[in-house]
N, C-alpha and C positions, 0 to 999 in steps of 0.2 A: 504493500500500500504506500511505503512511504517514497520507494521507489517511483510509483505512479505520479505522484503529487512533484517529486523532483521534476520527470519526466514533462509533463504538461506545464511546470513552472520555469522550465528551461526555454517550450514553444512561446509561451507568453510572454517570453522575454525579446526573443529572434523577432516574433509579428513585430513588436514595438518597435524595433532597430530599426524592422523594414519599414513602418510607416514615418516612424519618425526621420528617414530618409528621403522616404518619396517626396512627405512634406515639405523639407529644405530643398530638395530640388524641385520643386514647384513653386516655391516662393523666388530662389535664386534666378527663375526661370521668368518669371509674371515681373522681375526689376528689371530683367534687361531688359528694352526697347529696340526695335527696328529700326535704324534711319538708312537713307540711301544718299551716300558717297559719292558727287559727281567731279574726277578728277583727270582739268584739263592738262595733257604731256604732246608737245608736239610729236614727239616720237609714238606714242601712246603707251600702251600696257609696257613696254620692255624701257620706258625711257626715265630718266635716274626721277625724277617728280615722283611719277607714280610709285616706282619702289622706294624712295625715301619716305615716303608716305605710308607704307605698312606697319612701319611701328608705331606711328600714330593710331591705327588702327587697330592694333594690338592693346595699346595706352585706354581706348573711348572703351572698349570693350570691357577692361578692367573697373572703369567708371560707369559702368550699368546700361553704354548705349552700343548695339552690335552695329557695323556699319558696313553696308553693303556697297562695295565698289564699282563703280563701272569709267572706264576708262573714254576719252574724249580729247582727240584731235583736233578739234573746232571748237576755240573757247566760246565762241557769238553761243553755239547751240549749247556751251553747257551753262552761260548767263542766262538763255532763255529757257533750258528747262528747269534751272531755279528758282526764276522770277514764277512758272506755269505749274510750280511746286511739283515738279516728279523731282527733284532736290533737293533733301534736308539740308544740304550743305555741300558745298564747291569749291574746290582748288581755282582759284584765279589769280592771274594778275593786277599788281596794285593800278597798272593803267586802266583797266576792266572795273575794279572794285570803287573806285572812284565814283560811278553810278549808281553804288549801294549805298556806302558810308565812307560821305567825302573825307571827314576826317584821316583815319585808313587808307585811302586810294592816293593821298595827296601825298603819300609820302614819296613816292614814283617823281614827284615835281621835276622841269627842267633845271638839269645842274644842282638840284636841292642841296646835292650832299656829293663828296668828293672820294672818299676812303670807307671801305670795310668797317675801321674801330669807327668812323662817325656813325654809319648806319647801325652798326651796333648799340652806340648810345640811344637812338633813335627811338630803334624796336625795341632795347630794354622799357622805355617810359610808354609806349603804350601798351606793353604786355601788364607792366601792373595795375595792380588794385587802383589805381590815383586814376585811372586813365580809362577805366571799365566804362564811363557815362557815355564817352565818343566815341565807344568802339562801336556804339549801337546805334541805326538812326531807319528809322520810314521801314521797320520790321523784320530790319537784318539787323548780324551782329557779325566782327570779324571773331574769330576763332582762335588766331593764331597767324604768326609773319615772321617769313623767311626769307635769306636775301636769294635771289638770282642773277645776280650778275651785273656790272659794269654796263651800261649801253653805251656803244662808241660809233663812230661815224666812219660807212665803208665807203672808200673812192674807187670806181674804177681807174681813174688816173690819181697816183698817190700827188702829182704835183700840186692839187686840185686842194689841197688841206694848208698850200704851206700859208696861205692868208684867205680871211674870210671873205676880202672881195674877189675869191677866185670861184667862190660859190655860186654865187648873184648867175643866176641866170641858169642854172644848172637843176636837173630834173631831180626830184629826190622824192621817194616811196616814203609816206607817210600813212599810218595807222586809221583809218578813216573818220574812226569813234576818240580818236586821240588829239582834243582840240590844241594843246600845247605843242604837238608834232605840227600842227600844218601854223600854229601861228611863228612858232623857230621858225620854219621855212621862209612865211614871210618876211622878219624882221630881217633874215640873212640875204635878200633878195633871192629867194632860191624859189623854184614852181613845183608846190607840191602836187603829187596825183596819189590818189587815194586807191589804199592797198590794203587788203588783210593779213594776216601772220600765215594765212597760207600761203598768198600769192607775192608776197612782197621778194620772198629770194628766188622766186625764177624771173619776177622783172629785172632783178636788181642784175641777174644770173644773164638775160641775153641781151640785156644792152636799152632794154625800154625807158630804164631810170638810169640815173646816172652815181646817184648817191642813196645808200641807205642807214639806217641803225637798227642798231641790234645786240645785244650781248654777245660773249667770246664763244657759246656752245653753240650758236648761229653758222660758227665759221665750217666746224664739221658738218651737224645736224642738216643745215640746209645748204651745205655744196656751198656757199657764198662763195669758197676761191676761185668758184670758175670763173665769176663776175672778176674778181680780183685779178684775175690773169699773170699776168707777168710785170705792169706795169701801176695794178693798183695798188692801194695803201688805208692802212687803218689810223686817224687822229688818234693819240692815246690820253684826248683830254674826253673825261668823265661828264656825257651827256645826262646821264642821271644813271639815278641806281635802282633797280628792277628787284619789286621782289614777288613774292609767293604767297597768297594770303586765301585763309580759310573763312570764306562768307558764307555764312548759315541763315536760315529764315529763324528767326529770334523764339518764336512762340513751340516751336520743335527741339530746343535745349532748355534745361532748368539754369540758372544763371550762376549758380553753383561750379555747373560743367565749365560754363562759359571759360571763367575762369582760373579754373583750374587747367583750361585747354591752352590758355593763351599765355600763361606761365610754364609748361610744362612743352610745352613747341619752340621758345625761346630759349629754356633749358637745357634741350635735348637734342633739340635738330638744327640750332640757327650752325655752331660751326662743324657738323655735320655735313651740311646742303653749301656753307662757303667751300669745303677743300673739294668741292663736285665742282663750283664756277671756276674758283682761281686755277683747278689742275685746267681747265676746257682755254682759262685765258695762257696759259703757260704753254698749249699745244699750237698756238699760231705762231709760224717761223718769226722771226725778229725781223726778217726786213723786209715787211709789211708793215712795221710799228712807224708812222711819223712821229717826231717826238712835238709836242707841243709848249715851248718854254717862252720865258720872258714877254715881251711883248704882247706877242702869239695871244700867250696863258690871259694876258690885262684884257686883250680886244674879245676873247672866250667870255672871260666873265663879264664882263662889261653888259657881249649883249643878252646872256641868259638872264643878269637881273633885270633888264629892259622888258625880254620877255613875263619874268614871272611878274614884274608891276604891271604890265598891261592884263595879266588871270588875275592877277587880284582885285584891280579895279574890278575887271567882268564878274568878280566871285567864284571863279570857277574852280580855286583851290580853297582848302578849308583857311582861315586865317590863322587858325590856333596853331594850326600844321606847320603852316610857312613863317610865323613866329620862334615856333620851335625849331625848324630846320636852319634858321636864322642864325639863331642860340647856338648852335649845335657850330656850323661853320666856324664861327668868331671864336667858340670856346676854344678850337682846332687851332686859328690862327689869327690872333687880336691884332695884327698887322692889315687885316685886307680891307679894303679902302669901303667897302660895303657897313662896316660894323658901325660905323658912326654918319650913315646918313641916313632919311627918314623912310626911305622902301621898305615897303613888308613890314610896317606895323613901328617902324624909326630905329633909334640908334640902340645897339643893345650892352655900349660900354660905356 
């Protein structure tokens, strides 16, 4: 008997394990959440964005959201199938992101920023807590900001760089939806024609345009050398600095996540995602680099602060953004003749 009693006191213990298992796994199960992942890589599924991305995916998962990836060649269709919500959230560019949450897209600004450690400074202050209000605006939020690369200025003829009035007049591929690309264009006298990230390096490639930009993994990625040929040339002055930004529809993350997302993508992948840009700008031969010094460098900035006062007038950058990127410059180097006059918000020494 007493056997017996052990016996069915032993079963009643095992049912219990097993429910009380089922149970935890059905709760563990009812927290995590579906979203779906839409992440644009010009290369697509095999190109370094996308798989830099899967431990972010790894990371949301551990935070109770599983997120369903689908890869995207054409940033335009993966803005529009976030705005049309088959996208809880999107890898874009910050020139892209600009028409979500200007503050965030504004960081991409013409010439904003010059160097790696500045854009570092950058995306540390809107990754944290201080900065969580502007990341969100009109039902989006950014997620998280990564750099991408240097944008620089391709010539097919490199003599075409050694001054900016050798531009004037010169056809040059600009971004369509990218109003700071086509107004450089004009302030430099140059004719912009309106191009997408798909089609801009085979124009640039058989001779349609004369000039393009683009970061340094453009050079492989999209063939640019063939445009480059034998007699083109790359400026090596810093048209702006391109990053990587996680745009979500706001009401589909707890705010919790938000932030937790946008500290832990700064943490974990910003010099991660740099040693993928700097190796991509390190694989173009050297003598394709114009160097751009003295003079050159004054007449450069000169006219990109011309440019960014004329967005700002128009509003078309965030003001806080270009205050800040302001800040950021001068801190770099309290020498440059910009710090102490009233553009973009006045003197900041």
């Amino acid at each position: 008997m007493t056997q017996l009693k052990l016996f069915l006191a032993r079963r009643g213990l095992l049912a219990a394990f097993f429910i009380a298992a089922l149970s935890a796994a059905t709760t563990a199960s009812a927290q995590t959440e579906r979203r779906t992942f839409c992440i644009y890589d010009p290369i697509g599924a095999n190109g370094f964005i996308f798989q830099a991305l899967q431990d972010y995916v790894l990371q949301a998962n551990a935070w109770g959201y599983k997120l369903d990836t689908r890869a995207y060649t054409d940033e335009a269709v993966a803005a529009n199938d976030l705005k049309a919500g088959q996208c809880d959230i999107a890898a874009l560019t910050g020139v892209r992101t600009i028409r979500f949450v200007k503050f965030a897209g504004s960081l991409d600004m013409a010439g904003g920023l010059q160097t790696y450690d500045q854009e570092r400074t950058a995306i540390r202050v809107m990754s944290s807590p201080k900065a969580a209000a502007y990341m969100k605006e009109g039902g989006y939020e950014v997620l998280g900001v990564v750099p991408l690369g240097k944008a620089f200025l391709f010539a097919r003829d490199a003599s075409w760089l050694d001054s900016i009035n050798n531009i004037a007049g010169k056809k040059v591929a600009v971004l369509s939806y990218d109003k700071q690309a086509s107004t450089l264009a004009n302030v430099a006298g140059a004719s912009p024609v309106g191009a997408s990230i798909a089609s801009f390096g085979p124009m640039f490639n058989n001779g349609s345009v004369d000039l393009a930009y683009a970061p340094a993994f453009a050079y492989n990625a999209l063939e640019l050398y063939k445009g480059l040929g034998e007699n083109g040339g790359i400026a090596d002055f810093v048209l702006g600095m391109l990053s990587g930004q996680l745009v979500a529809r706001d009401d589909r993350f707890s705010d919790e996540f938000a932030q937790k997302s946008r500290s832990w993508v700064f943490e974990n992948m910003f010099d991660s995602t740099l040693r993928q840009v700097t190796g991509a700008e390190s694989e173009i031969p050297d003598r394709f680099w114009v160097r751009i010094n003295g003079e050159r460098t004054t007449n450069y900035r000169n006219m990109f602060r011309e440019v960014r006062q004329k967005l700002w007038d128009q509003n078309w950058y965030s003001h806080r953004m270009q205050m800040l990127l302001k800040k950021v410059r001068c801190n770099s180097d309290r020498g440059l003749a910009e710090c102490s006059l009233d553009t973009e918000g006045g003197p900041v020494n």
